[in-house]
C-alpha positions in Angstrom: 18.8 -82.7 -34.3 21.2 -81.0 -31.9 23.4 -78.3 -33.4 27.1 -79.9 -33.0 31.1 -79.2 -34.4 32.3 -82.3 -36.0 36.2 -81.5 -35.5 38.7 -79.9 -33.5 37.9 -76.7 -32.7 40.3 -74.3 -34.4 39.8 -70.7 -33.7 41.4 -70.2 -36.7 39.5 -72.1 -38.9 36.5 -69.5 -40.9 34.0 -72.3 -41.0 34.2 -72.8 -36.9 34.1 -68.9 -36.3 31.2 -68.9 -38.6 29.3 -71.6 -36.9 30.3 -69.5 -33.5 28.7 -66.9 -34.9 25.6 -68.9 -35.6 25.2 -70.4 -32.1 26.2 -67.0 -30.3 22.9 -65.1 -32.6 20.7 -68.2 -31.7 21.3 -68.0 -28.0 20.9 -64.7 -28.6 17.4 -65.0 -30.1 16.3 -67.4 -27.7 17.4 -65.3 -24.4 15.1 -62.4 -26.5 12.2 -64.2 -27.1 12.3 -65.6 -23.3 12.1 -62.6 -21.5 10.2 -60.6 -23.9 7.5 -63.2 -23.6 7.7 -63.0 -20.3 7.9 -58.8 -19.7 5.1 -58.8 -21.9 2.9 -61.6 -19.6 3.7 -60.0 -16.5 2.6 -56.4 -18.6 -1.0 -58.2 -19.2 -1.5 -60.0 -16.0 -0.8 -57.1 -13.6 1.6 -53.8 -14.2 1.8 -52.0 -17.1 5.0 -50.9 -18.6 5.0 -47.8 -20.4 8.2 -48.3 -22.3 8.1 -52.2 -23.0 7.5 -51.8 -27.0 10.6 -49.5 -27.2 12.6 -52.2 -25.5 10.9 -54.7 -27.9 11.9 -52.9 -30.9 15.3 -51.6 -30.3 16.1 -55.4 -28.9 14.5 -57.2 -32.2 16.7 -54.3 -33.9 19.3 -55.5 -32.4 18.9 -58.8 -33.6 18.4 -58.4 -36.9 21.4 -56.6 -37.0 23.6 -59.4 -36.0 21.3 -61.5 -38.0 23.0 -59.4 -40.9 26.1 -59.8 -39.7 26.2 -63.4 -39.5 25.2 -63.3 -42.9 27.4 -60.9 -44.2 30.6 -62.7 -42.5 30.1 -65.9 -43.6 33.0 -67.9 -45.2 33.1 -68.3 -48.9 32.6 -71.3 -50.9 35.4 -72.0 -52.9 34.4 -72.6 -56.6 
């Protein structure tokens, strides 16, 4: 099931920036996991690249640290 807003979009609202938030750190995981995957191929098939699991690491850091931040920023339930 396709991710979708059911709404107008209100950059005001705290539930739409959250769900920004969401889609930005999934487009974010998938651009990662694309070229990683495919650095690391063309690493194994033919040139090797000293640095590659440096640039692995501090990109999968990156990640997890707007991985927290989505977290962290998310709107509260009211109870």
């Amino acid at each position: 099931m396709p991710i979708r807003w059911y709404g107008p979009a209100n950059p005001e609202d705290p539930t739409y920036r959250h769900f920004n938030r969401i889609v930005n750190l999934v487009l974010h995981a998938m651009v990662f996991a694309a070229l990683n995957s495919g650095l690391w191929f063309v690493q194994n098939m033919r040139h090797p690249f000293n640095h590659l699991a440096w640039l692995t690491e501090a990109w999968a850091l990156l990640l997890v640290v707007q991985l927290i931040s989505v977290v962290a920023r998310r709107p509260q339930t009211p109870s």
